[in-house]
Structure formats: C-alpha cells, structure tokens
MOPAC internal coordinates of N, CA, C and O (Angstrom, degrees):
PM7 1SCF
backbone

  N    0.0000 0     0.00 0     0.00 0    0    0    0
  C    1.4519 1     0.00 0     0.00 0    1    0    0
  C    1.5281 1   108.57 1     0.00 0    2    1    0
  O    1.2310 1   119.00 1   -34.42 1    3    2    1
  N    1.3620 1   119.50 1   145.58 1    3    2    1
  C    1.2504 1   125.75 1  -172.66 1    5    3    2
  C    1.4643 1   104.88 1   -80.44 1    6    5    3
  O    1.2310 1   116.53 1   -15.23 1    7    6    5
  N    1.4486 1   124.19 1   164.77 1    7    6    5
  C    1.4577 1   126.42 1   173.90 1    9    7    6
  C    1.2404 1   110.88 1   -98.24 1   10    9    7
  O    1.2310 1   115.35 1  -166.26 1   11   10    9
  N    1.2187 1   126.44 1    13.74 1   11   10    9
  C    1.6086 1   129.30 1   136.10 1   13   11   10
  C    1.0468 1   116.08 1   -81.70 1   14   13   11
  O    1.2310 1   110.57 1   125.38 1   15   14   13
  N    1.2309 1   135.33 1   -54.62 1   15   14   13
  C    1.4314 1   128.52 1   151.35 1   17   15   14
  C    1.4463 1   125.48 1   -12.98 1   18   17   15
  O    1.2310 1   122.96 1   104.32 1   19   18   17
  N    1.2569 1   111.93 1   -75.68 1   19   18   17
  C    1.2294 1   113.81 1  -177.37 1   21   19   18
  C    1.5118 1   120.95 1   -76.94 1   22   21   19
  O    1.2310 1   117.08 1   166.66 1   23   22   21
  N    1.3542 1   123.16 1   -13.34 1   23   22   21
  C    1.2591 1   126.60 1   154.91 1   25   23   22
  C    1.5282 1   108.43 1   -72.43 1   26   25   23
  O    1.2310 1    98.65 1   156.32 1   27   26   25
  N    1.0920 1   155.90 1   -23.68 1   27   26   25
  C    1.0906 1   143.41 1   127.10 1   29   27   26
  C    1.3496 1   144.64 1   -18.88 1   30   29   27
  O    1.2310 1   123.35 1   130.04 1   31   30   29
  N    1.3627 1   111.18 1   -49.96 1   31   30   29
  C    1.3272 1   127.19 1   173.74 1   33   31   30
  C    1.6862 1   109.22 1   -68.97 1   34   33   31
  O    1.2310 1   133.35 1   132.55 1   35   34   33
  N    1.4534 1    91.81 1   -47.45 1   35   34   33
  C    2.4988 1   108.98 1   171.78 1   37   35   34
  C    1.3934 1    87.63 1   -17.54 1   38   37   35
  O    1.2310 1   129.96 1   109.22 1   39   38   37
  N    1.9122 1    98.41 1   -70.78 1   39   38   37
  C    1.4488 1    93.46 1  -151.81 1   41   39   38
  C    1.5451 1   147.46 1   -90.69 1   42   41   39
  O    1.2310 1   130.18 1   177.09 1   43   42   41
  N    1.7462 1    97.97 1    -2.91 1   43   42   41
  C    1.2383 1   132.86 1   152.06 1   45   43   42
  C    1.6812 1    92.97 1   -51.30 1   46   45   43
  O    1.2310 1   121.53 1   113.72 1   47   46   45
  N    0.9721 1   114.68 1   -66.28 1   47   46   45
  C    1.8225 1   113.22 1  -156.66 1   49   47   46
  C    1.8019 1   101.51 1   -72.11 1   50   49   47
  O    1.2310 1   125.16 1   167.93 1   51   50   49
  N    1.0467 1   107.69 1   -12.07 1   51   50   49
  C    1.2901 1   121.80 1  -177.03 1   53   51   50
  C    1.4806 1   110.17 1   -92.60 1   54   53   51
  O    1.2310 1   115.31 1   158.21 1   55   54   53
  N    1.0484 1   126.50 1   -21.79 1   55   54   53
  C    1.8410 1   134.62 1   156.92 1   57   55   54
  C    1.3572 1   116.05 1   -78.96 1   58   57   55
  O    1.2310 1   126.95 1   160.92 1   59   58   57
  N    1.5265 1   104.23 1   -19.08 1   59   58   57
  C    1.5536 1    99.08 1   178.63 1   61   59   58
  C    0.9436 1   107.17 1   -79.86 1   62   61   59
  O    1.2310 1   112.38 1   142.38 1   63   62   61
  N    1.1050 1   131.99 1   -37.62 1   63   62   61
  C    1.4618 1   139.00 1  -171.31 1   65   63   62
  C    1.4560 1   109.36 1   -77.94 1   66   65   63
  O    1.2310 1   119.51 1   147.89 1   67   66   65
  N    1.1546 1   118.54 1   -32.11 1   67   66   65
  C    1.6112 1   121.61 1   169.70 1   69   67   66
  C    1.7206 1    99.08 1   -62.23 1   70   69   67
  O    1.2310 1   121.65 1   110.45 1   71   70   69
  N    0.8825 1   114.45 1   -69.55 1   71   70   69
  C    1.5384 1   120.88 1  -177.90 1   73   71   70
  C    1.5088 1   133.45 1   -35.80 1   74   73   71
  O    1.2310 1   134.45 1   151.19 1   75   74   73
  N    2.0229 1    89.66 1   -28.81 1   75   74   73
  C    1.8043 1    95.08 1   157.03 1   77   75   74
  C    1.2241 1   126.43 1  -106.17 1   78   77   75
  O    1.2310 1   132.14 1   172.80 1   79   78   77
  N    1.4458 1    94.16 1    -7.20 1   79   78   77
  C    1.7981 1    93.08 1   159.37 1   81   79   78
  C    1.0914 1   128.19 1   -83.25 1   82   81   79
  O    1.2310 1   107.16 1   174.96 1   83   82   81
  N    1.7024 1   141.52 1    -5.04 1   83   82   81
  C    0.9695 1   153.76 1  -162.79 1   85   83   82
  C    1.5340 1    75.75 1  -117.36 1   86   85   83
  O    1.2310 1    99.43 1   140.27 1   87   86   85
  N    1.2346 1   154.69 1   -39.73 1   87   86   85
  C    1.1879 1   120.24 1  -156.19 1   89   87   86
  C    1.7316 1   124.88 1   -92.76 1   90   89   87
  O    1.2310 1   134.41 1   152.00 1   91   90   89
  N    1.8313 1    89.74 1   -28.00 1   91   90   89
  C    1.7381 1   122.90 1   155.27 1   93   91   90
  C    1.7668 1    94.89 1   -41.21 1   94   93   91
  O    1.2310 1   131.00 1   111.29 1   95   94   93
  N    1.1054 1    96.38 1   -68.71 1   95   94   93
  C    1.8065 1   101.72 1  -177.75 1   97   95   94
  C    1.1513 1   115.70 1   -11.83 1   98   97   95
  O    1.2310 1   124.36 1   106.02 1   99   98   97
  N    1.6375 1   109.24 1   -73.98 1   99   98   97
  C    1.4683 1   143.86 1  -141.81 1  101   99   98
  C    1.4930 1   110.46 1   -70.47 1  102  101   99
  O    1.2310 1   129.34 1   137.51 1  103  102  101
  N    1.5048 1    99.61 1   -42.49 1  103  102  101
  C    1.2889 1   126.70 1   174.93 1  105  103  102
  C    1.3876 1   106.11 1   -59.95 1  106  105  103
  O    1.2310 1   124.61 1   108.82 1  107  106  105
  N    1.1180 1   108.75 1   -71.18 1  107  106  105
  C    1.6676 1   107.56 1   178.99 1  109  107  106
  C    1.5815 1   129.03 1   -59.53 1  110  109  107
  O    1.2310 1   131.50 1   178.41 1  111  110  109
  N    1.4309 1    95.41 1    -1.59 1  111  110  109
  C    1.7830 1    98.66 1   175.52 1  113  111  110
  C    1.4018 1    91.74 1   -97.55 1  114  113  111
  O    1.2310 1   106.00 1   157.72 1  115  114  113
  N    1.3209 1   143.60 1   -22.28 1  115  114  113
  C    1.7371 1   136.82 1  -155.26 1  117  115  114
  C    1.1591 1    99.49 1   -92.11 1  118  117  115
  O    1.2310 1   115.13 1   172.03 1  119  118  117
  N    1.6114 1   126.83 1    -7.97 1  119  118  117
  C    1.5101 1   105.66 1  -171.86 1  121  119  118
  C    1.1377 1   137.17 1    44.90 1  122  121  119
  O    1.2310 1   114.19 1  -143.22 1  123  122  121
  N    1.7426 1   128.60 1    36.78 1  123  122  121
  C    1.4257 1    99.96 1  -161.92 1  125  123  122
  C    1.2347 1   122.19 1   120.63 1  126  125  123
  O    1.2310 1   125.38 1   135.23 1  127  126  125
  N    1.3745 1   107.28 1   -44.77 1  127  126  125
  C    1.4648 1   125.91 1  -169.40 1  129  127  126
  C    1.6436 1   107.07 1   -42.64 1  130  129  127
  O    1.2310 1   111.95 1   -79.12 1  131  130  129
  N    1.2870 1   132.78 1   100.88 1  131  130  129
  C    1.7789 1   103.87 1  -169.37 1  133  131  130
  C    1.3480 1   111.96 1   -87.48 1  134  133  131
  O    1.2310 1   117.00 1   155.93 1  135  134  133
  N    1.3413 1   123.31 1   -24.07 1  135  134  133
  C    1.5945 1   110.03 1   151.61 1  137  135  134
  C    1.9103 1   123.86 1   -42.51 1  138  137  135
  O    1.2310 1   126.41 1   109.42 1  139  138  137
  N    1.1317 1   105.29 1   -70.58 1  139  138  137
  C    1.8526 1   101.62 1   171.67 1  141  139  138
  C    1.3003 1   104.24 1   -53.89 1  142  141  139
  O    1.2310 1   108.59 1   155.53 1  143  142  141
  N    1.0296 1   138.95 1   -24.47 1  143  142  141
  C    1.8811 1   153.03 1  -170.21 1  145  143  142
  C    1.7690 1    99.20 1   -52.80 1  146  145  143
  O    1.2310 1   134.85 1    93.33 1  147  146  145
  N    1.6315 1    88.87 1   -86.67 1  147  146  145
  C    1.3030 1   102.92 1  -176.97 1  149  147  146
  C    1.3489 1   115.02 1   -67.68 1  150  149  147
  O    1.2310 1   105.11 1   137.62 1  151  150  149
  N    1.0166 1   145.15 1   -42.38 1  151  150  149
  C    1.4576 1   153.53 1   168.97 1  153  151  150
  C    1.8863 1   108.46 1   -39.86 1  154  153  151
  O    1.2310 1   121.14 1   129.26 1  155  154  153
  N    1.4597 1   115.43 1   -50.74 1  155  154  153
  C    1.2157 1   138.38 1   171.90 1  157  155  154
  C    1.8382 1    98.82 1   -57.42 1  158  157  155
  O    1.2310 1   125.51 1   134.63 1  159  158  157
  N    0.9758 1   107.03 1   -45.37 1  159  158  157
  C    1.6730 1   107.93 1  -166.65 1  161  159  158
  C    1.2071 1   100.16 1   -67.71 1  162  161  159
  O    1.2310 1   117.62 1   129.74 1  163  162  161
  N    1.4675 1   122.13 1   -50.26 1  163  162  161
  C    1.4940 1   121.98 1  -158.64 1  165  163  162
  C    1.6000 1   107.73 1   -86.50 1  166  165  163
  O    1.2310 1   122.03 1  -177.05 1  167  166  165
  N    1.7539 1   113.73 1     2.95 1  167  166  165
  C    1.5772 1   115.26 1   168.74 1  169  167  166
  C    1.2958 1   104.90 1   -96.34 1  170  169  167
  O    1.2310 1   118.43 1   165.96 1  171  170  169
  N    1.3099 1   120.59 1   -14.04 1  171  170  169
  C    1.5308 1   119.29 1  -179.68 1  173  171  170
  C    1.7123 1    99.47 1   -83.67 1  174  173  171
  O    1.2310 1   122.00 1   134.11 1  175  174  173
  N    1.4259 1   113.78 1   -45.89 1  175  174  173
  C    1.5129 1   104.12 1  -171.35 1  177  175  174
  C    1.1919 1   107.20 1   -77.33 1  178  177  175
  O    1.2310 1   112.83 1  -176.92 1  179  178  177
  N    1.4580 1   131.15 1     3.08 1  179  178  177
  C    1.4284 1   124.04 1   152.44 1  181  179  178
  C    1.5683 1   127.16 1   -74.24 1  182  181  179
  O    1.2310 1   133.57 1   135.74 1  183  182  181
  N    1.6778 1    91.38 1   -44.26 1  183  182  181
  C    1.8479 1   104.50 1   161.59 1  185  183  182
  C    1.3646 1   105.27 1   -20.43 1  186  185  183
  O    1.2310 1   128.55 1   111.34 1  187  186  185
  N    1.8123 1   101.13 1   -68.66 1  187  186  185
  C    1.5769 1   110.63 1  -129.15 1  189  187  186
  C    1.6603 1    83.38 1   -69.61 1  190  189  187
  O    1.2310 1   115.13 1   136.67 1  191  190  189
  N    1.6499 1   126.84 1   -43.33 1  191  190  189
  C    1.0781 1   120.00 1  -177.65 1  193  191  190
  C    1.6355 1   102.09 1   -41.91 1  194  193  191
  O    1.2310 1   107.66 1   123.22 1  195  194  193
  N    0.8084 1   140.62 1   -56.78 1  195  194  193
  C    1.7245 1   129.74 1  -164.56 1  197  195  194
  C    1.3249 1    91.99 1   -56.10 1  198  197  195
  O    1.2310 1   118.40 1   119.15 1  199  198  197
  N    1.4669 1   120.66 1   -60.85 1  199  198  197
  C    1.5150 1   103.86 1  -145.55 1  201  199  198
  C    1.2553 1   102.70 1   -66.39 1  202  201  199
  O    1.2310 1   115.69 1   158.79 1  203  202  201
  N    1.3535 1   125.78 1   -21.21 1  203  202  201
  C    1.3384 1   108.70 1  -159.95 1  205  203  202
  C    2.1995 1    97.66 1   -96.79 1  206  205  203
  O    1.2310 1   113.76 1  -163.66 1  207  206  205
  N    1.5250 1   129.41 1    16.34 1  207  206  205
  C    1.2260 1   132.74 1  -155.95 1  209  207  206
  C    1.8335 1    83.93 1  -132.68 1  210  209  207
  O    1.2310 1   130.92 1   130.35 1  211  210  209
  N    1.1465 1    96.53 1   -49.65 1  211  210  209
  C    1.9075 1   106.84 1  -173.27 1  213  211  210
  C    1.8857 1    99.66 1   -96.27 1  214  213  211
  O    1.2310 1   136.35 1    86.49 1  215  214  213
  N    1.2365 1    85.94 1   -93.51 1  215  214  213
  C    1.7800 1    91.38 1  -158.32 1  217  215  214
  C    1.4403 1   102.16 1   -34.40 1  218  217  215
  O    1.2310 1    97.13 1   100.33 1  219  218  217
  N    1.1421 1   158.21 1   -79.67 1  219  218  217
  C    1.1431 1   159.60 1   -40.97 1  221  219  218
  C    1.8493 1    83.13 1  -148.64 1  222  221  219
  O    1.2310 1   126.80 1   131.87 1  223  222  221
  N    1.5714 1   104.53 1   -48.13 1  223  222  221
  C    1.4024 1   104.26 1   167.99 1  225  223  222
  C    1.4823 1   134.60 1   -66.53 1  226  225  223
  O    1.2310 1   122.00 1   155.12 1  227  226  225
  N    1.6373 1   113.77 1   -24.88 1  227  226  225
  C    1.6636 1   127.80 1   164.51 1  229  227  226
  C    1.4796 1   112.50 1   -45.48 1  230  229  227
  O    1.2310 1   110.57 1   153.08 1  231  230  229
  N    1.5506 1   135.33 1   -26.92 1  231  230  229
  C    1.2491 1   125.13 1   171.96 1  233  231  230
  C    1.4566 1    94.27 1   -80.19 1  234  233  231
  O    1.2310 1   103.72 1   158.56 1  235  234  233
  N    1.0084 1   147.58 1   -21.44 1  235  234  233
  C    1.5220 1   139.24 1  -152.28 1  237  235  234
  C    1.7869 1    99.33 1   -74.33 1  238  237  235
  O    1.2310 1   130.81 1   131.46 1  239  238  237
  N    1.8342 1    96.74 1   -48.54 1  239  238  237
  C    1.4030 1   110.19 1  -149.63 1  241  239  238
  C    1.9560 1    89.17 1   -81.05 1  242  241  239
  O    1.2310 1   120.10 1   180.00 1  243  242  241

C-alpha cells in the first residue's frame, strides 16, 4: 500500500473518531433532551458501524 494511501485512510479514521466525539459531546450538553437523545444514539450506531467496517480494519493494513 502506498503512503498516500494509508495517509488517507489516518484521516478518514480520524473523522470517525471526530464524529463520535462530537456526538458523546452533544449528548452530554442535551441533558435529557430525548429528541438530541435519540437522534445522538442513532449517529453513534452509525459511528460504531464505521468503526467496526473502517477503523477496525486500519490495524489490519
């Protein structure tokens, strides 16, 4: 694999991870909120889908 390649993937895997930390965030500012609640849940169970489709494969490569 090229090292553009794989610097590519860094930062792909590196938005994912932004994306559940911002979403951990979001959650914890709503207090409660069950609109941001559930909405928040179903961006995390998309997360986890990446990490476990993307990230999970970056140690492989």
């Amino acid at each position: 694999m090229k090292l553009e390649d794989r610097q590519r993937l860094l930062k792909i895997d590196e938005q994912i991870q932004r994306i559940k930390k911002a979403s951990q965030e979001l959650k914890k500012l709503s207090e409660g909120i069950q609109a941001i609640d559930c909405n928040v849940d179903r961006i995390l169970a998309s997360t986890k889908m990446l990490e476990i489709n993307f990230s999970d494969m970056i140690g492989l490569v």
